[in-house]
C-alpha positions as CSV (number, residue, x, y, z in Angstrom):
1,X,108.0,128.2,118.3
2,X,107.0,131.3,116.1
3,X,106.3,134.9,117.6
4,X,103.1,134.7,116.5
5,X,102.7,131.0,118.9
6,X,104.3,132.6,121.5
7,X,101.8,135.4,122.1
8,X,99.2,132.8,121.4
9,X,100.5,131.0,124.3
10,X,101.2,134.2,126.9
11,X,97.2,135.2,125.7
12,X,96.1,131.2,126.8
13,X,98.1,131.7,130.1
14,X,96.9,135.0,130.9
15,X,93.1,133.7,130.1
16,X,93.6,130.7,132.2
17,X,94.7,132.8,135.0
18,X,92.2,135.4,134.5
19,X,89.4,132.7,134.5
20,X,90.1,130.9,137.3
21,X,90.0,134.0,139.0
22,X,86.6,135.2,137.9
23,X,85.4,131.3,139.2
24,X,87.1,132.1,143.1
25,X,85.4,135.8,143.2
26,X,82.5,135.7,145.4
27,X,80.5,137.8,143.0
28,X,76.7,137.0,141.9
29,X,74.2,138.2,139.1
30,X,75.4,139.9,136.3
31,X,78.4,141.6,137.8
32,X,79.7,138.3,137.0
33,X,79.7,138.7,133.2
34,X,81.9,141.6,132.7
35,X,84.7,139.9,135.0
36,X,84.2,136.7,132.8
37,X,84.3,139.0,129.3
38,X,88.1,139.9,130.1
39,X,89.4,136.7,129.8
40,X,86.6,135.9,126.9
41,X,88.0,138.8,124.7
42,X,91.8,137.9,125.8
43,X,91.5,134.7,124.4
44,X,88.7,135.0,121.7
45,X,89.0,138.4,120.0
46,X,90.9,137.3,117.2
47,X,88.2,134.1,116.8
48,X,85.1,136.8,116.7
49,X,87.3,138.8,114.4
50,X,87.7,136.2,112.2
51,X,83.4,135.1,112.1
52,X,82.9,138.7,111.4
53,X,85.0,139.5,108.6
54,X,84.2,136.2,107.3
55,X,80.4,136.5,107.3
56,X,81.0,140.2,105.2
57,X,82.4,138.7,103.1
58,X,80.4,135.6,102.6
59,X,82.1,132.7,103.8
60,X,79.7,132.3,106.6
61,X,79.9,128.8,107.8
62,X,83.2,127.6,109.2
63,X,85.0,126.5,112.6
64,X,85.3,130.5,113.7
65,X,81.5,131.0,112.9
66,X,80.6,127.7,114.6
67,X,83.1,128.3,118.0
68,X,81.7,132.5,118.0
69,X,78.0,131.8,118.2
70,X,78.5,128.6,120.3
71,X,80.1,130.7,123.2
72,X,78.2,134.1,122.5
73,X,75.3,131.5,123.3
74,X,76.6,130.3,126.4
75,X,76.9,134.0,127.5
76,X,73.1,134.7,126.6
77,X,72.3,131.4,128.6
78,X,74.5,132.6,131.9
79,X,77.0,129.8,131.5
80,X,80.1,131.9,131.5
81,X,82.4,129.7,132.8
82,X,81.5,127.3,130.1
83,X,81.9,130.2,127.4
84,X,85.2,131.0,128.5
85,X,86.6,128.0,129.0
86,X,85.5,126.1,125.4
87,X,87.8,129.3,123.5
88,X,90.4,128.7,125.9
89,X,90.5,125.0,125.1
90,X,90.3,125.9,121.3
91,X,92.6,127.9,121.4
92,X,94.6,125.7,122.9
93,X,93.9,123.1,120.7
94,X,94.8,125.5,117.7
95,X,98.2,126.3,118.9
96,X,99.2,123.0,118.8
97,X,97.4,122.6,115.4
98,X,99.9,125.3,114.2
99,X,102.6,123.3,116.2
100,X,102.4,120.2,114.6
101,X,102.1,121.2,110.9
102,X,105.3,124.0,111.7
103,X,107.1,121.3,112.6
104,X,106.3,118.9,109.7
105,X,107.0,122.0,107.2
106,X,110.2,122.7,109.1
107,X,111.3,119.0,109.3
108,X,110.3,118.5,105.3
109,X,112.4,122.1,104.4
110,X,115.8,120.9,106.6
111,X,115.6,117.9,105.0
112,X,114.8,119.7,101.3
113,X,117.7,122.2,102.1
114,X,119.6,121.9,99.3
115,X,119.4,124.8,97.7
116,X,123.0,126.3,96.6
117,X,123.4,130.1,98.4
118,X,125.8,130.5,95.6
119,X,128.4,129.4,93.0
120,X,132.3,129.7,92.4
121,X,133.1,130.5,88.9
122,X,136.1,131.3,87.1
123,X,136.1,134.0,85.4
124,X,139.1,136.8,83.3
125,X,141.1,134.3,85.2
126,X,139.7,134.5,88.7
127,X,137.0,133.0,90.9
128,X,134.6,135.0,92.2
129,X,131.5,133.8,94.2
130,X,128.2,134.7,91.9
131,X,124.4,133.2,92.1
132,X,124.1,130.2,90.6
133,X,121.4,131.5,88.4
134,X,124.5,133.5,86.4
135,X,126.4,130.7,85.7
136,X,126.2,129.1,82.2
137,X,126.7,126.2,80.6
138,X,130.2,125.4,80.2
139,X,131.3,127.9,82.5
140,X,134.2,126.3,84.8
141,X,133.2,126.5,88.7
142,X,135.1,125.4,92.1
143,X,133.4,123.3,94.9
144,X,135.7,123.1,98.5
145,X,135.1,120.4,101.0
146,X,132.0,120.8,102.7
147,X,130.5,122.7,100.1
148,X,127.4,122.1,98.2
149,X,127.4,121.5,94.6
150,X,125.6,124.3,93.3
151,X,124.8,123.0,89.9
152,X,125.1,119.8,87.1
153,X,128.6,119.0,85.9
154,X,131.4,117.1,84.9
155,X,134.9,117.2,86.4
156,X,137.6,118.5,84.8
157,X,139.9,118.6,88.2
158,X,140.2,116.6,91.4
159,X,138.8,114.0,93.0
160,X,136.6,113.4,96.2
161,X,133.7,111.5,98.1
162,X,130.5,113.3,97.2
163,X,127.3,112.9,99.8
164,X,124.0,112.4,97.8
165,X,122.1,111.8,101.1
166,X,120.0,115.0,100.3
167,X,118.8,113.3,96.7
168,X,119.0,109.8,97.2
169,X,118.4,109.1,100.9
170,X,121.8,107.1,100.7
171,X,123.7,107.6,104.3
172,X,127.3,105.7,101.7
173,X,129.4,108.8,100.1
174,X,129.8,108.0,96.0
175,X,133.3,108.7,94.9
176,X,134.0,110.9,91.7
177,X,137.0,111.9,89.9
178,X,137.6,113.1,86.5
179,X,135.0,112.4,83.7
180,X,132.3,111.3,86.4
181,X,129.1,113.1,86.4
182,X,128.2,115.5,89.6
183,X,124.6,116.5,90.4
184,X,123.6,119.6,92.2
185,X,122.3,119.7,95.9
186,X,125.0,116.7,96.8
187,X,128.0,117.9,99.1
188,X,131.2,117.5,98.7
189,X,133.1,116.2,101.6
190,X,137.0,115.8,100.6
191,X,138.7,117.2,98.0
192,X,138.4,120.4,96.0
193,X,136.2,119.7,92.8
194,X,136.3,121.6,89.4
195,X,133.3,121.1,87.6
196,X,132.3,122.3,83.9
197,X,128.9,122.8,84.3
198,X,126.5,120.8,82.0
199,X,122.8,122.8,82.6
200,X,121.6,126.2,83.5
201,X,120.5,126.4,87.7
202,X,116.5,126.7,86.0
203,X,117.0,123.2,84.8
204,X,119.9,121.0,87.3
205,X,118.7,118.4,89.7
206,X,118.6,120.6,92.6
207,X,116.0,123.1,91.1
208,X,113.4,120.4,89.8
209,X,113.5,118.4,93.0
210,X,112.6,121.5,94.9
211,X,109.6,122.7,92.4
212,X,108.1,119.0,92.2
213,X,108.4,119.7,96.6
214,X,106.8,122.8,96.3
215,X,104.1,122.3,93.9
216,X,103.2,118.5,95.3
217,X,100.4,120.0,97.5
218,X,99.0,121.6,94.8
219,X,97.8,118.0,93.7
220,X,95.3,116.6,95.4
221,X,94.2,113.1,96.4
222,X,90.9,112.3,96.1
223,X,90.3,112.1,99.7
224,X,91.7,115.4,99.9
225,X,89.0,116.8,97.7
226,X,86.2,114.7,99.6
227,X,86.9,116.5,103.0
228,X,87.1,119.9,101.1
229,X,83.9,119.2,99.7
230,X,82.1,117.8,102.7
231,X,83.3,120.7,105.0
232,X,81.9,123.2,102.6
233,X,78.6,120.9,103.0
234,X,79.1,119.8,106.3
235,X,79.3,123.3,108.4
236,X,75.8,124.3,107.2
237,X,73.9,121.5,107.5
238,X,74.8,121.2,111.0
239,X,74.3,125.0,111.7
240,X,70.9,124.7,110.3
241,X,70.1,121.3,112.1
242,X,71.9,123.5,115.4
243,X,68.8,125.9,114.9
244,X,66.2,122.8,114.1
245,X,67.4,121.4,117.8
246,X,67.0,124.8,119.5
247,X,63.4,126.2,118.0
248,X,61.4,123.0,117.3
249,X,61.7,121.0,120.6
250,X,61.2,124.6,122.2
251,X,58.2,124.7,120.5
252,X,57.0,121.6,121.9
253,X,58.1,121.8,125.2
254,X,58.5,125.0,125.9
255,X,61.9,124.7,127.5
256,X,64.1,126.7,125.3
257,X,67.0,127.3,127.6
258,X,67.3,123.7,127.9
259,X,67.2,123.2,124.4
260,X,69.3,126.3,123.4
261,X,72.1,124.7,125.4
262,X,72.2,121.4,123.5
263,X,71.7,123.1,120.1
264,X,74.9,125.2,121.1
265,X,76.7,122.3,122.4
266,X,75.9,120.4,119.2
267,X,77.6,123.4,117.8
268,X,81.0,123.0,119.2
269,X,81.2,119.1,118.8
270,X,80.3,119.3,114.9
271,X,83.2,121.5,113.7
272,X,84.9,119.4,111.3
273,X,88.5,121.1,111.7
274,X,90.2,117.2,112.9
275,X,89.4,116.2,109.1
276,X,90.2,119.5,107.3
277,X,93.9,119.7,109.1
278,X,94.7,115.8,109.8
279,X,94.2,114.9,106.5
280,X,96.2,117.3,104.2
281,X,98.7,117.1,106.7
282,X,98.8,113.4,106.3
283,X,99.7,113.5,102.4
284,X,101.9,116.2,103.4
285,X,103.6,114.0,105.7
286,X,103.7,111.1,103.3
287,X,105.3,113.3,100.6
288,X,108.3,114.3,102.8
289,X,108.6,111.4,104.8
290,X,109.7,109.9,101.1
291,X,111.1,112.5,100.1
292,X,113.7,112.0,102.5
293,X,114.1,108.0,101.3
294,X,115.1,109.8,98.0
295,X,111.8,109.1,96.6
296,X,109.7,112.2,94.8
297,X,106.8,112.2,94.7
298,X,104.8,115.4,93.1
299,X,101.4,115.1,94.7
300,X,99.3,113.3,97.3
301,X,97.3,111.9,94.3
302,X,99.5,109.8,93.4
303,X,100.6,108.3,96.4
304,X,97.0,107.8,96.4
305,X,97.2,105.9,93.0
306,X,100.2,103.9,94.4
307,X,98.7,102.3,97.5
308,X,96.3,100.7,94.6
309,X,99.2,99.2,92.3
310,X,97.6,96.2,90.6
311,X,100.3,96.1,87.7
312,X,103.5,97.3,87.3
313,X,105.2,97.4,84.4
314,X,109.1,97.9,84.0
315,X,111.7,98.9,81.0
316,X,114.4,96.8,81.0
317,X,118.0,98.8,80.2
318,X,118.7,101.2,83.0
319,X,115.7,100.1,85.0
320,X,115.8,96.5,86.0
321,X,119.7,96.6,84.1
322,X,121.9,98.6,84.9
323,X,122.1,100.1,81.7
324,X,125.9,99.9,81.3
325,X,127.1,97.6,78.7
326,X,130.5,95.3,80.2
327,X,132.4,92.3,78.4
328,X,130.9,89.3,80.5
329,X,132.8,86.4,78.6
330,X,136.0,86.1,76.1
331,X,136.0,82.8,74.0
332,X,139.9,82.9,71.6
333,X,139.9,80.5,68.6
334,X,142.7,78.2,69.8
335,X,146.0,79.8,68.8
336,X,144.4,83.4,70.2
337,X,145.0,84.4,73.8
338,X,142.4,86.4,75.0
339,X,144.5,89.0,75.9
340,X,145.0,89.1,71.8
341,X,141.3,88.6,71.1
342,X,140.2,91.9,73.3
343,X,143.4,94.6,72.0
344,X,142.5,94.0,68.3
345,X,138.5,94.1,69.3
346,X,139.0,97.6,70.8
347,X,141.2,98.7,68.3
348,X,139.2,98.5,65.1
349,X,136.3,100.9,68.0
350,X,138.8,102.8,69.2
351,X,137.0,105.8,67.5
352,X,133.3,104.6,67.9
353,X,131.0,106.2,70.6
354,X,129.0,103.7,70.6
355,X,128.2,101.6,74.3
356,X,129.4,98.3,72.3
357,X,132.6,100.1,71.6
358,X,133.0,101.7,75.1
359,X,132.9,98.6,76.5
360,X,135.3,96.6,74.4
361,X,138.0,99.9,75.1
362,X,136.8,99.5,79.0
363,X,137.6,95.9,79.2
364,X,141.4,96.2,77.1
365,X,143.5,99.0,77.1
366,X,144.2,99.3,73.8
367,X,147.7,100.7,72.7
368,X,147.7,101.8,68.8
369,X,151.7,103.2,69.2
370,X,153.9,101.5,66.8
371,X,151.1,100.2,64.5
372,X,149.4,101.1,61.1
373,X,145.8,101.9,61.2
374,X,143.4,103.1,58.5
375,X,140.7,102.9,56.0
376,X,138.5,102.4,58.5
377,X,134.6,101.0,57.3
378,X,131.3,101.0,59.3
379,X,129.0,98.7,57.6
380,X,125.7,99.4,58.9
381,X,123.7,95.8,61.1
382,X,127.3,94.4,60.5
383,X,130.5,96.1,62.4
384,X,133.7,97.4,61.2
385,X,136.6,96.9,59.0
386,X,139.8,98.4,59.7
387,X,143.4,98.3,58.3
388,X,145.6,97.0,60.7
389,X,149.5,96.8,60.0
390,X,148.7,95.7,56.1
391,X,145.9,93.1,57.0
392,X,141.7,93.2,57.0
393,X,140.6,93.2,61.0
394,X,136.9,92.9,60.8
395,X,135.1,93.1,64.0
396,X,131.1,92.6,63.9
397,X,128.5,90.5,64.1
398,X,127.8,86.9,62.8
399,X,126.6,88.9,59.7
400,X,130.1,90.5,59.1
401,X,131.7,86.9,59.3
402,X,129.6,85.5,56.9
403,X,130.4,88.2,54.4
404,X,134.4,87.2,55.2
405,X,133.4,83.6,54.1
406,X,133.9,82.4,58.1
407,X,131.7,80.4,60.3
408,X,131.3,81.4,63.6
409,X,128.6,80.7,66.4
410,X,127.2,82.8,68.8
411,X,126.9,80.6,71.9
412,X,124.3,80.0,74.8
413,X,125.2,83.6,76.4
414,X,122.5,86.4,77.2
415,X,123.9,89.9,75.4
416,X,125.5,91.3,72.2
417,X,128.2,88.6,71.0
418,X,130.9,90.6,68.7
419,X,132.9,88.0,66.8
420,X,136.6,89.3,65.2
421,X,138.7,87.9,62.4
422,X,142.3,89.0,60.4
423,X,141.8,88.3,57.0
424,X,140.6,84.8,56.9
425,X,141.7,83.8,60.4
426,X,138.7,83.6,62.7
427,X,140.1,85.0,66.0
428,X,137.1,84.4,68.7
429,X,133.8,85.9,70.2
430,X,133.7,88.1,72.9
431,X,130.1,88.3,74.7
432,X,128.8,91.7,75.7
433,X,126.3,92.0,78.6
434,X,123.9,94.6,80.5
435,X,123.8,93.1,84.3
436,X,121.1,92.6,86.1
437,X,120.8,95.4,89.3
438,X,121.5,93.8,92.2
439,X,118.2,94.8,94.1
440,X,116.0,94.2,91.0
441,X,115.2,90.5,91.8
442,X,114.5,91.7,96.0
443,X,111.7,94.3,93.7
444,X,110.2,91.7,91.8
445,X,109.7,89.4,94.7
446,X,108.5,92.1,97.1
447,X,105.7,93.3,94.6
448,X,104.4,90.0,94.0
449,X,104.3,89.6,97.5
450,X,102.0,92.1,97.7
451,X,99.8,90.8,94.9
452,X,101.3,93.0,92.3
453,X,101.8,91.8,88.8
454,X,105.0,92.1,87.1
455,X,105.6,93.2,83.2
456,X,108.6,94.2,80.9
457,X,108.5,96.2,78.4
458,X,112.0,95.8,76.5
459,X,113.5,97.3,73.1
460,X,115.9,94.5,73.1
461,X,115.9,90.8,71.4
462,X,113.4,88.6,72.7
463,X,116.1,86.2,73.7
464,X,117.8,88.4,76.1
465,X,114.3,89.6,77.3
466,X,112.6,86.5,78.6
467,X,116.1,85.5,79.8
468,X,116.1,88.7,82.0
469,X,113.0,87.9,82.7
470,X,113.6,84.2,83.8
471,X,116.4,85.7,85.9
472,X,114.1,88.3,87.9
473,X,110.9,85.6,87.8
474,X,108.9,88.3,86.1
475,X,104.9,87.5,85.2
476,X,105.2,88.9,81.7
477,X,107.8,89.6,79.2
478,X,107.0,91.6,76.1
479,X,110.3,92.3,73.7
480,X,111.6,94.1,70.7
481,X,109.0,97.1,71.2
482,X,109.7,100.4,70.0
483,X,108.3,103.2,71.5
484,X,104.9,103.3,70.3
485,X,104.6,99.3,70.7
486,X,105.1,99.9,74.7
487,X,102.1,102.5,74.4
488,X,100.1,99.8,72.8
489,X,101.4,97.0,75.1
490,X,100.7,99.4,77.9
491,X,97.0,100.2,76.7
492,X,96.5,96.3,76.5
493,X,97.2,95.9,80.2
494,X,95.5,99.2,81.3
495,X,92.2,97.3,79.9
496,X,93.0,94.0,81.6
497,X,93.4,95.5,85.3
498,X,90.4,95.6,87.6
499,X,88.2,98.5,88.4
500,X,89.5,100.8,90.7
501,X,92.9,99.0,90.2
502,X,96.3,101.0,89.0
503,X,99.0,100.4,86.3
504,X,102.1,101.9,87.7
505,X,105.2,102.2,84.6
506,X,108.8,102.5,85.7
507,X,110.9,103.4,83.0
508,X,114.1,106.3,83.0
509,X,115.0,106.2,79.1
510,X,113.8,109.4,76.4
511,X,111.3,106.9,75.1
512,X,109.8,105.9,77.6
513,X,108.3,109.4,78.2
514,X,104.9,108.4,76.1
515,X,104.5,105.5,78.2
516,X,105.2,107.7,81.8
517,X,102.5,109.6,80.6
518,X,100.0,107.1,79.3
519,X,100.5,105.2,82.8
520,X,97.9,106.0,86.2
521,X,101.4,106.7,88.0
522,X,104.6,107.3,85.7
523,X,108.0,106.7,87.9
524,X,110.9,107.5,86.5
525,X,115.2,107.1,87.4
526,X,116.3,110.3,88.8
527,X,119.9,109.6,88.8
528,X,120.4,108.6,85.5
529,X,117.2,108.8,83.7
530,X,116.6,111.3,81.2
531,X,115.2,114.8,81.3
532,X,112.2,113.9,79.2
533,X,111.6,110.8,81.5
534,X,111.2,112.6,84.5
535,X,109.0,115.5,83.2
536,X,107.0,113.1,82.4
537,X,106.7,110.9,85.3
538,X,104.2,111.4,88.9
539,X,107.1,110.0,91.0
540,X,110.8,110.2,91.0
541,X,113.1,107.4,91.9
542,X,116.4,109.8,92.6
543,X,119.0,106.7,92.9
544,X,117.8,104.4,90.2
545,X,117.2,101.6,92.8
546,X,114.0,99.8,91.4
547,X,113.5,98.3,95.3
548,X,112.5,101.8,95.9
549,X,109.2,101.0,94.5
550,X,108.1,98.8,97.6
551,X,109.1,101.2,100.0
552,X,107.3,103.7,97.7
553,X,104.1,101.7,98.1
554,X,104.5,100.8,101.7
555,X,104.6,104.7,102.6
556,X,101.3,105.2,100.2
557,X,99.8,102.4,102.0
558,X,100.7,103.6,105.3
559,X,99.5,107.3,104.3
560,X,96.5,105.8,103.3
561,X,96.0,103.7,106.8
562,X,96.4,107.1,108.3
563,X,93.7,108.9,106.4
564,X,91.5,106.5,107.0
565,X,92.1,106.4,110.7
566,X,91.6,109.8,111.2
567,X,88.1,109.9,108.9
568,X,86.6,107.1,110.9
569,X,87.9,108.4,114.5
570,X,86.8,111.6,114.1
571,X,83.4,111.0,112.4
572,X,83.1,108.2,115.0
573,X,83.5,110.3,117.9
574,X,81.7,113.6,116.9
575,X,78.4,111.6,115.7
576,X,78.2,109.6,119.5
577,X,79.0,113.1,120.9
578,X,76.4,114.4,118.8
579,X,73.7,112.4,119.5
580,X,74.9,112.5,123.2
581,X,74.8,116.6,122.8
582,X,71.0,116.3,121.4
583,X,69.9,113.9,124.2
584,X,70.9,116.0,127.2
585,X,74.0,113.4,128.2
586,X,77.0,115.4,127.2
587,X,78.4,118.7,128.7
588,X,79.9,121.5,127.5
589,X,83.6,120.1,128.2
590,X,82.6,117.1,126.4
591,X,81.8,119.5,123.3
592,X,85.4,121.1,123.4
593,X,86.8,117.0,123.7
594,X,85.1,116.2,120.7
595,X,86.7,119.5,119.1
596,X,89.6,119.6,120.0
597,X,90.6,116.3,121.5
598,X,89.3,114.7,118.3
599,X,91.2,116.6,116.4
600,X,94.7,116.6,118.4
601,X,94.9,113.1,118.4
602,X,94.0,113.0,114.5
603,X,96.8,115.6,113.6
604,X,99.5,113.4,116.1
605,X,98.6,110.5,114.1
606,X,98.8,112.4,111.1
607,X,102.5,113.1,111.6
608,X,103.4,109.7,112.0
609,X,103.8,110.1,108.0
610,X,106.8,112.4,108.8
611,X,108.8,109.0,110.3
612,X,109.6,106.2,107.2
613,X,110.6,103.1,108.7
C-alpha cells in the first residue's frame, strides 16, 4: 500500500469513528450539523476540492461533481448521517479502486522487469560496469551467473543455461555456447558468458518489449472508446434529468423535500465510475496477463480484433517450419557409402553461406586436409563445380546433372534434393528438408476448433507447400508467392471474410512485413523473426511457438467475456436502482451499493485478466 492509500485509509478510520460518534451524541436541531461537518470534511475535502477546481476549469460533470452536490444535498435536506456516510463509503470504495489497479500495474511491472541496471564491457583491456545505452555494437561485454543479459549478442566465450522466462513465458532454461545467439532481458544462470554485442540498447529485444508494454494503453479498443464517449454523455444527461426529478414533480405536488431526496439519490447511483475504471483495467489486465505467456501484445485494440479471428493466414518457413534447413534422407548410387556421398557434398559448399550448404556441412564433417581443391564454379539455378584431387565434383540440382550428360531422379521426398557426381560417375541424392514444428499441427487443429479458417501463404514450390499443408490439415494452400503475391492473396481473403469478421497474418520473415501490415492483426516470431517483421506486426509471438495463437485468442476472448460482464452488470444494476431511486423504493445506502458496490465487484472481475490459465 502507497503513502498516499495509507493516509486515505487513517482519514476513512478516523471519519468512521468520528461519525459514529456524532450518531451516539444526544444532541438535536442544528447543533447537530457542525458535529456531523467534521467527519464530512475529514473524509470529503479532497472530493469538494476536486468538483471545484474542476467546475473552474470546465470539466463540470464527473463522479466528484456528482458525489459533492449529492451529499451537500443531503446536508440542505437534514440527513446528515446519510451525507456523511455515502463519502465515507466512496471513499472507501475509491481506495480499493486505487488498490486493485496498483496491484495489477505492480504485478504487470515485476513481471516486465527486465530492464538491464547496467552492462560489463571490456575496455583498454579492462571491464568496467557502464549503462548499457554506452555500449556499441561489437563491443565485447561479460554476463556472471545470475546476471541479466543486458543487451543482443553472440558468444565468443563460455557456455551456460540461459532463462528466457521473462520473454517467452518458458519456465525450461535454453542452453548456449559459442556461436549461439543471446537476447537481452534473459538471465543467465550458470556459467560466465562473453558476448559480442550485435545491436545498440535503443534497438535489443529487451528495449522494444518494454516500449510495445508501455505504449499498449495508448491503443484503444473500441469498447474502450465507447465508455469514454458515453461518460462524457452520460454524467450530464443524468445531472440534468437529477434536476428534471427534483423541480417538475415538486411542481406538481408540492413536496419538494421528498422529491429533492430522490433527485439526489438518483445522483449517487448514476455515476458511471464501475465502467470508466473496470473496463480499461480489463484490457490492461488482458495485455499483461499475456504478456507474461510471452505473448505481446501492443494495445487492447487488438486483442479486441483477435477475439473476432475468422481467418488466419500463416507463412510457411520459420512459422509453421522451423525454418532451419537439415539433411532428412541420403540415397548412395550402389558402390557409394553414404558416409562418401555426404563428405564430397559438403566439400564442394564448404565455402557457400548459403542454408543448403549449412546443412550439408552440419550433417558431415567435412575434412579437406591432405586433398586438392580448386577452381571452384557457382552456376546460377544449378550448383557447383569444384576441383577435387584432379577430377570434376559437381554437386547441384537435376539441372547440373543433365548438363554432365547423367540421369538422375529426384524421388517422392518433400524438400530440396541435391544430387552429386565425379566426372561421369553419378554418386547419389541427398534430400534436404525444413521440419515441420512440433506444435504447429496442435495450432491448426485448435483454430479450426474454434471455427477459424486456416491459409498458407508460402514462397516455396507448390509441391512442398500442399505437402506441408496435407501434413498440418490446413484449409488453403497458396505457393510460390513472392512478396507482393501474398499482399494480393491476402487482399483476396480480406474480401471473402464476413462483416465484422477478422483476418489475422502470422508470418516472422523481412517480407512478410507488407502483409503484417495489410492484415486487421499482424503477429509476428519474436525469437527469430526479423526486425522489420515485428515493427510491423500488432502482436508478438516472443518464442516462435505458432500454438501461441490459441492461447492468444483464448485470453482476447476471455478479456472480452469480462468487458462485457462488467457493461451489462453495472448498467443492469444502476438502471433498477435508478428507477428504484425515482419511485421512492431505494435509500440512500442503496445509492452508495449501486456506486460503489457496482463498481468493486466490476474492477475484482476485471482483474481476473491478470491470471492466464
Amino acid at each position: 500500500m502507497t503513502k498516499k492509500q495509507k493516509k486515505v485509509l487513517l482519514r476513512i478510520l478516523a471519519a468512521g469513528v468520528l461519525l459514529a460518534a456524532a450518531v451516539l451524541l444526544p444532541v438535536e436541531g442544528l447543533w447537530r450539523l457542525p458535529i456531523f461537518l467534521i467527519p464530512y470534511f475529514i473524509i470529503g475535502w479532497d472530493i469538494l476540492w476536486k468538483s471545484a477546481r474542476n467546475i473552474v476549469h470546465g470539466q463540470v460533470f464527473d463522479e466528484n461533481f456528482l458525489m459533492s452536490i449529492a451529499t451537500i444535498g443531503a446536508l440542505v435536506l437534514g440527513e446528515y448521517a446519510e451525507a456523511v456516510g455515502v463519502m465515507l463509503f466512496y471513499q472507501v470504495g475509491e481506495l480499493f479502486q486505487s488498490y486493485a489497479v496498483g496491484t495489477s500495474r505492480r504485478s504487470i511491472a515485476q513481471l516486465m522487469d527486465i530492464r538491464p541496471d547496467s552492462a560489463r564491457a571490456e575496455r583498454e583491456g579492462r571491464w568496467v560496469t557502464v549503462d548499457p545505452d554506452e555500449v556499441a555494437v561489437d563491443e565485447i561485454i561479460e554476463v556472471r551467473p545470475g546476471e541479466k543479459i543486458p543487451l543482443d549478442g553472440i558468444v565468443l566465450e563460455g557456455a551456460s543455461a540461459v532463462d528466457t522466462a521473462a520473454l517467452t513465458g518458458e519456465s525450461v532454461p535454453r542452453e548456449v555456447g559459442v556461436g549461439g545467439e543471446v537476447l537481452s532481458g534473459c538471465v543467465n544462470l550458470s556459467g560466465v558468458l562473453r558476448l559480442r554485442v550485435t545491436k545498440p540498447f535503443g534497438q535489443s529485444t529487451v528495449a522494444k518489449i518494454l516500449d510495445l508494454v508501455e505504449n499498449a494503453s495508448a491503443k484503444k479498443a473500441k469498447t474502450e472508446q465507447f465508455i469514454t464517449r458515453f461518460a462524457r454523455y452520460y454524467t450530464p444527461a443524468v445531472v440534468f434529468g437529477a434536476l428534471a426529478l427534483a423541480i417538475i414533480p415538486s411542481l406538481v405536488t408540492g413536496a419538494w423535500t421528498v422529491w429533492v431526496s430522490r433527485a439526489l439519490m438518483f445522483l449517487v447511483i448514476s455515476c458511471p465510475c464501475a465502467l470508466v475504471i473496470s473496463v480499461p483495467l480489463s484490457f490492461f489486465g488482458g495485455i499483461g496477463g499475456a504478456s507474461t505467456r510471452g505473448i505481446l501484445v501492443k494495445g487492447g485494440n487488438y486483442l479486441e480484433l483477435l477475439a473476432k479471428t475468422e481467418i488466419a493466414v500463416f507463412d510457411k518457413t520459420g512459422t509453421l517450419t522451423r525454418g532451419a534447413f537439415r539433411v532428412t534422407e541420403v540415397c548412395p548410387a550402389e558402390g557409394v557409402s553414404r558416409e562418401e556421398l555426404l563428405e564430397l557434398a559438403a566439400l564442394a559448399e564448404q565455402n557457400s553461406n548459403h542454408p543448403i550448404a549449412v546443412s550439408l556441412r552440419d550433417a558431415c564433417c567435412a575434412r579437406s586436409e591432405g586433398r586438392s581443391l580448386s577452381e571452384v564454379s557457382e552456376i546460377a539455378g544449378h550448383g557447383v563445380t569444384v576441383n577435387l584431387d584432379g577430377q570434376t565434383l559437381a554437386v547441384g540440382n537435376r539441372k547440373l546433372m543433365a548438363l554432365r550428360g547423367l540421369e538422375a531422379e529426384d524421388g517422392d521426398g518433400v524438400g530440396t534434393v541435391v544430387h552429386a557426381a565425379l566426372d561421369s560417375r553419378y554418386l547419389g541424392r541427398i534430400l534436404i528438408s525444413d521440419g515441420v514444428k512440433p506444435t504447429a499441427a496442435a495450432a491448426v487443429r485448435d483454430l479450426k476448433a474454434r471455427g477459424v479458417r486456416t491459409v498458407m501463404l508460402t514462397g516455396d514450390s507448390r509441391a512442398v507447400g500442399e505437402a506441408v499443408g496435407a501434413q498440418l490439415g490446413l484449409d488453403e494452400v497458396h505457393a510460390q508467392l513472392l512478396p507482393g503475391d501474398k499482399v494480393d492473396r491476402v487482399e483476396k481473403l480480406l474480401a471473402r471474410k464476413k462483416p465484422g469478421g477478422v483476418l489475422v497474418f502470422v508470418g516472422d520473415g523481412v517480407n512478410d512485413a507488407p502483409v503484417l501490415s495489410r492484415a486487421d492483426v499482424g503477429i509476428a516470431m519474436g525469437a527469430l523473426g526479423s526486425d522489420a517483421a515485428i515493427e510491423a506486426a500488432d502482436i508478438v509471438l516472443m518464442d516462435d511457438d505458432p500454438a501461441k495463437l490459441t492461447l492468444a485468442m483464448d485470453i482476447a476472448r476471455k478479456c472480452l467475456r469480462i468487458v462485457r460482464q462488467n457493461i451489462v452488470f453495472a448498467l443492469g444494476v444502476k438502471g433498477l436502482l435508478l428507477i428504484l431511486g425515482a419511485l421512492g423504493y431505494a435509500s440512500m445506502w442503496a445509492a452508495v451499493f449501486a456506486d460503489v458496490g457496482v463498481a468493486v465487484i466490476a474492477i475484482l472481475n476485471a482483474v481476473r485478466m491478470l491470471k492466464i490459465d
